[in-house]
MDTraj code that builds the backbone (N, CA, C; nanometers):
import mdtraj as md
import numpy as np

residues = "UNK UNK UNK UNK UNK UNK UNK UNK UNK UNK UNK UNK UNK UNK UNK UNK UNK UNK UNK UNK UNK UNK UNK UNK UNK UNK UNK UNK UNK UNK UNK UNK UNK UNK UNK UNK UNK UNK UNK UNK UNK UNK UNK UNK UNK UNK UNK UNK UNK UNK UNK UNK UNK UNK UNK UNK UNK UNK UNK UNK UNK UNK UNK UNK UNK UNK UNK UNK UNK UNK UNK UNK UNK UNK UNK UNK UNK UNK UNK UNK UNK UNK UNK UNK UNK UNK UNK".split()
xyz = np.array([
    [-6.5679, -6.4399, 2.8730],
    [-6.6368, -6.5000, 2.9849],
    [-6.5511, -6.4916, 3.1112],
    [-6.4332, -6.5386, 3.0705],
    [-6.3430, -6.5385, 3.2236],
    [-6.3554, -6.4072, 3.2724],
    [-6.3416, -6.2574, 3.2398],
    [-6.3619, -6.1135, 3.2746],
    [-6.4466, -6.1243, 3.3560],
    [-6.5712, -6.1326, 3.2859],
    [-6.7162, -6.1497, 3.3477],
    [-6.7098, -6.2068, 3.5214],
    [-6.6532, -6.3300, 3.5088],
    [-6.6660, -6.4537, 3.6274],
    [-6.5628, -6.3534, 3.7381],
    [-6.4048, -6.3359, 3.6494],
    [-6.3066, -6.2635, 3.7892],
    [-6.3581, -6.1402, 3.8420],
    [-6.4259, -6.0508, 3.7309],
    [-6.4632, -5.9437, 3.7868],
    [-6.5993, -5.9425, 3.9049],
    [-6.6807, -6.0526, 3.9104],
    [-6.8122, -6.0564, 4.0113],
    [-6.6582, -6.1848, 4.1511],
    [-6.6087, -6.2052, 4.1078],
    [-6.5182, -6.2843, 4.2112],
    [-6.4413, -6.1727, 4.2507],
    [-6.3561, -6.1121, 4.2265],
    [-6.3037, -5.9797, 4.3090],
    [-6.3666, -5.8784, 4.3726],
    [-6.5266, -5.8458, 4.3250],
    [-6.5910, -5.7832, 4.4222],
    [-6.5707, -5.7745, 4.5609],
    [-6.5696, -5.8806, 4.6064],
    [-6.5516, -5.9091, 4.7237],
    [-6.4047, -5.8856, 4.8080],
    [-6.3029, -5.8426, 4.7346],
    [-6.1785, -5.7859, 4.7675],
    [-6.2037, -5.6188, 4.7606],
    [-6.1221, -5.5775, 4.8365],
    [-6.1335, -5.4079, 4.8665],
    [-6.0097, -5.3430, 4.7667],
    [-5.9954, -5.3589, 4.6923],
    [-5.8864, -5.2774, 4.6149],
    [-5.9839, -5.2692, 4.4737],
    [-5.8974, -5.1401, 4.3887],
    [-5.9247, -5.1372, 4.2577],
    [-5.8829, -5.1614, 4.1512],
    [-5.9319, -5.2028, 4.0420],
    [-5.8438, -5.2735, 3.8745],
    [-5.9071, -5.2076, 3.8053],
    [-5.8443, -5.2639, 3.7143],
    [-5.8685, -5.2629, 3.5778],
    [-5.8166, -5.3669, 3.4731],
    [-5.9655, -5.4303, 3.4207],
    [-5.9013, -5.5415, 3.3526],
    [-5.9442, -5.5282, 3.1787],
    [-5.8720, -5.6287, 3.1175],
    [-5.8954, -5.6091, 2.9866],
    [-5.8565, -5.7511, 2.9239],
    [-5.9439, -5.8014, 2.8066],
    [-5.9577, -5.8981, 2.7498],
    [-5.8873, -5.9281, 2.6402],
    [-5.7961, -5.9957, 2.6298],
    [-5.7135, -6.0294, 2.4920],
    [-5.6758, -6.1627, 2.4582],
    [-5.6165, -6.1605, 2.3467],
    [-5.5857, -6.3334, 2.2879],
    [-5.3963, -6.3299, 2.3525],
    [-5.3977, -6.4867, 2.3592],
    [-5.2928, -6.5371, 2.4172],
    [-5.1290, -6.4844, 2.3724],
    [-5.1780, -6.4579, 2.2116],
    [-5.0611, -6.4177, 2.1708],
    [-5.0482, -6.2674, 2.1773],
    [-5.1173, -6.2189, 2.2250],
    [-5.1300, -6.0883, 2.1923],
    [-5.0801, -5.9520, 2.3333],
    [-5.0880, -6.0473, 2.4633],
    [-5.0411, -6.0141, 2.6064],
    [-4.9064, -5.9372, 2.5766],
    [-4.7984, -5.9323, 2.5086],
    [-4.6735, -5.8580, 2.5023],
    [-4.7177, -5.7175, 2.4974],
    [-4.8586, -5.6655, 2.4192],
    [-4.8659, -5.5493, 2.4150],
    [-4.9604, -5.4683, 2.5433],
    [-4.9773, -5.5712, 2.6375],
    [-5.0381, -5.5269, 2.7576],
    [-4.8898, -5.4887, 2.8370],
    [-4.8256, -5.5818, 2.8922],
    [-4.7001, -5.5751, 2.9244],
    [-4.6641, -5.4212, 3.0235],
    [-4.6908, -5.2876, 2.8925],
    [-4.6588, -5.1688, 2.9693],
    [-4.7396, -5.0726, 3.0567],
    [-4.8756, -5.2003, 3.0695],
    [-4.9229, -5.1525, 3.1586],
    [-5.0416, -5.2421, 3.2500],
    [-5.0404, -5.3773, 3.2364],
    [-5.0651, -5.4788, 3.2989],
    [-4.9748, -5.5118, 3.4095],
    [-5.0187, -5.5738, 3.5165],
    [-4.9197, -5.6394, 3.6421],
    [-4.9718, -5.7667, 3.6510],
    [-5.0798, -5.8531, 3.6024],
    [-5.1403, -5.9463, 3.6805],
    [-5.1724, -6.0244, 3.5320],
    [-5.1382, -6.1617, 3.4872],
    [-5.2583, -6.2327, 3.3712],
    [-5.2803, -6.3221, 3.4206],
    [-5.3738, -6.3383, 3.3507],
    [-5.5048, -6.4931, 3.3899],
    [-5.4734, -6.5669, 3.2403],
    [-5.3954, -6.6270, 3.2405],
    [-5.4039, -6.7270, 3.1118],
    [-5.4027, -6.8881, 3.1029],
    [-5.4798, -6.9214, 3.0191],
    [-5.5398, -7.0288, 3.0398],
    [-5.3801, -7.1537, 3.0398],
    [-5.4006, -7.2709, 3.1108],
    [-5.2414, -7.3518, 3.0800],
    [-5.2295, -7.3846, 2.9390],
    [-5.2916, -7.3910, 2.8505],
    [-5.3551, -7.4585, 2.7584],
    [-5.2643, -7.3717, 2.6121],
    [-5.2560, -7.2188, 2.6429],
    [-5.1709, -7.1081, 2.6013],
    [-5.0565, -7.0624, 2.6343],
    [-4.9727, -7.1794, 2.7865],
    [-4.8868, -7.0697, 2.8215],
    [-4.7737, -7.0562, 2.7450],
    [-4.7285, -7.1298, 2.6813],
    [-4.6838, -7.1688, 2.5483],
    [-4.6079, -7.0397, 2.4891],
    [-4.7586, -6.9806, 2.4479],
    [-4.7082, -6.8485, 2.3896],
    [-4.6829, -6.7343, 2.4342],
    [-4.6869, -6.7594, 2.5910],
    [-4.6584, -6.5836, 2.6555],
    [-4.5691, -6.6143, 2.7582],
    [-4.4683, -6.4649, 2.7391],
    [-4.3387, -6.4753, 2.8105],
    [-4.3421, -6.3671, 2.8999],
    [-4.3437, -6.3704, 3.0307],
    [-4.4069, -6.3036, 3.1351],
    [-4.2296, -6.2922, 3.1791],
    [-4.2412, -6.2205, 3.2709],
    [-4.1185, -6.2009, 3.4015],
    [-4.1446, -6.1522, 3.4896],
    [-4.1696, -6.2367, 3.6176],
    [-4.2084, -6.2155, 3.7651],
    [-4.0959, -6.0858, 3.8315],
    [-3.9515, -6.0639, 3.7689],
    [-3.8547, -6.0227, 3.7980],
    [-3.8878, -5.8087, 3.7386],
    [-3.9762, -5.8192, 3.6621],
    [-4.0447, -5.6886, 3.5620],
    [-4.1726, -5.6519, 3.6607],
    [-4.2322, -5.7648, 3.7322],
    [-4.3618, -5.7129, 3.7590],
    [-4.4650, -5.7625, 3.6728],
    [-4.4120, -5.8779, 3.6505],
    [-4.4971, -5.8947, 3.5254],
    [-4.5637, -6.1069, 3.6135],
    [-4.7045, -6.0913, 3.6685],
    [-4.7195, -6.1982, 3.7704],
    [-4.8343, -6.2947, 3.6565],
    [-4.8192, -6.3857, 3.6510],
    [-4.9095, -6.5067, 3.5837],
    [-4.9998, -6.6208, 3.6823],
    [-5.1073, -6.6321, 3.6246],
    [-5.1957, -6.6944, 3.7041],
    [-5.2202, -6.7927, 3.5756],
    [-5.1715, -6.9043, 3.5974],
    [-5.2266, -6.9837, 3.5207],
    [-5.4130, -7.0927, 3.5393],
    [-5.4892, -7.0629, 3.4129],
    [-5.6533, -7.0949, 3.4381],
    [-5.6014, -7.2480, 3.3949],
    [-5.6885, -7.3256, 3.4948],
    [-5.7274, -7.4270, 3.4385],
    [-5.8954, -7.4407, 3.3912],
    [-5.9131, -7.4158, 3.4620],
    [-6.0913, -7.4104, 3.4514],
    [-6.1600, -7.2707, 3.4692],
    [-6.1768, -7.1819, 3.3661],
    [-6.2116, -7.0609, 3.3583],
    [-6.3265, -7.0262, 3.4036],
    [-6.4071, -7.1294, 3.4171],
    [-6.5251, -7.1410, 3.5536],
    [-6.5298, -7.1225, 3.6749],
    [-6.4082, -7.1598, 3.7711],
    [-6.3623, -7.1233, 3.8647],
    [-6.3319, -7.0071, 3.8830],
    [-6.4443, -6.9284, 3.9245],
    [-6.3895, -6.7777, 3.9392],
    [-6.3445, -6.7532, 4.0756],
    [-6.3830, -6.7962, 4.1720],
    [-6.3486, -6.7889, 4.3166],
    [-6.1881, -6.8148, 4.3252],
    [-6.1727, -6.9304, 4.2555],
    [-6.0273, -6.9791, 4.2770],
    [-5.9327, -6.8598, 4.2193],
    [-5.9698, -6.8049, 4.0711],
    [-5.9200, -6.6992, 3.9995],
    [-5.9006, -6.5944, 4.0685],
    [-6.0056, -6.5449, 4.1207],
    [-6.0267, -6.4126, 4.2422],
    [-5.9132, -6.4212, 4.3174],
    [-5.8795, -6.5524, 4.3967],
    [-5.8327, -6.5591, 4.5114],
    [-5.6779, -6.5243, 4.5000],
    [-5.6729, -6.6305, 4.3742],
    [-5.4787, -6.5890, 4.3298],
    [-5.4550, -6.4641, 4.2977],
    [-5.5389, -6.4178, 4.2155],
    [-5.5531, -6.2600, 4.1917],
    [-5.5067, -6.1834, 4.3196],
    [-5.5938, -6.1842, 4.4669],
    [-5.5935, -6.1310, 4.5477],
    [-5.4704, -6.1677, 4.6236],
    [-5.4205, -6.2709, 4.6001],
    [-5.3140, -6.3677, 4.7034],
    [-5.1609, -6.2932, 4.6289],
    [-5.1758, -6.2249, 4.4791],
    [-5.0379, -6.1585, 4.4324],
    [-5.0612, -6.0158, 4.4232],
    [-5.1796, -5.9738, 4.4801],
    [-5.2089, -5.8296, 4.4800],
    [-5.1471, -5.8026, 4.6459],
    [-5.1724, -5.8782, 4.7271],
    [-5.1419, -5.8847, 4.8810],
    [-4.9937, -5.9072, 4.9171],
    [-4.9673, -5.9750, 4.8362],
    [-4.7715, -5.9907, 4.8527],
    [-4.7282, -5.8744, 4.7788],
    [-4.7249, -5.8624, 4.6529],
    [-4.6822, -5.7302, 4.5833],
    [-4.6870, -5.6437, 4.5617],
    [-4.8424, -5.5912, 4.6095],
    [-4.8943, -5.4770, 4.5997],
    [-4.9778, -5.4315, 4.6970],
    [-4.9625, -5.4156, 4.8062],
    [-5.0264, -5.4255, 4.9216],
    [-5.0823, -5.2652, 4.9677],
    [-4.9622, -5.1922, 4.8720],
    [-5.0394, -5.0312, 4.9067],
    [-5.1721, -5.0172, 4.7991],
    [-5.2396, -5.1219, 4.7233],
    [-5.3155, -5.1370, 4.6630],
    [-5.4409, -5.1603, 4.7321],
    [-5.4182, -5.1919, 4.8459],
    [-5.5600, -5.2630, 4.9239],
    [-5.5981, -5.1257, 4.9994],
    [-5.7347, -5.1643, 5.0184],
    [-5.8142, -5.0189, 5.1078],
    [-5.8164, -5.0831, 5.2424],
    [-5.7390, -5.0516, 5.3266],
    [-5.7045, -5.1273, 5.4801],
    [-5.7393, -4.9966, 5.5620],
])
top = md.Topology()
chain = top.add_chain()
for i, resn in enumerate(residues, 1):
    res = top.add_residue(resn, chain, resSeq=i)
    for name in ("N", "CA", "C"):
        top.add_atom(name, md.element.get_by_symbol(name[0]), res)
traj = md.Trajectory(xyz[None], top)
């Protein structure tokens, strides 16, 4: 469901992704080629990210909130990745 919600909430940003759906424990094997997760607080528990790798976390509280999701999304795509945007 969260896919569903970020992906109609990023529409509205001018850059391109690619996203993909997995369980909490299971993110290490995205790692070599993910930059961005959406994981719920509820999991962060089990995933060990490093901002220092490129490796950026968005913690969900409410996976309903897709606007809010979108936005952080867009707010660490714009600091870090900015040759990413269609300007």
């Amino acid at each position: 469901m969260l896919q569903t919600v970020v992906k109609k909430a990023l529409a509205k940003y001018d850059f391109s992704f690619d996203m993909e759906h997995t369980a909490a424990g299971e993110v290490g094997g995205f790692t070599d080629w993910a930059d961005i997760y959406a994981i719920s607080k509820k999991l962060l528990d089990v995933v060990s990210l490093d901002p220092k790798h490129g490796q950026y976390l968005i913690p969900i509280e409410n996976i309903m909130d897709s606007e809010s999701i979108g936005k952080q999304i867009y707010d660490v795509v714009e600091k870090n990745f900015p040759h990413l945007l269609n300007k």
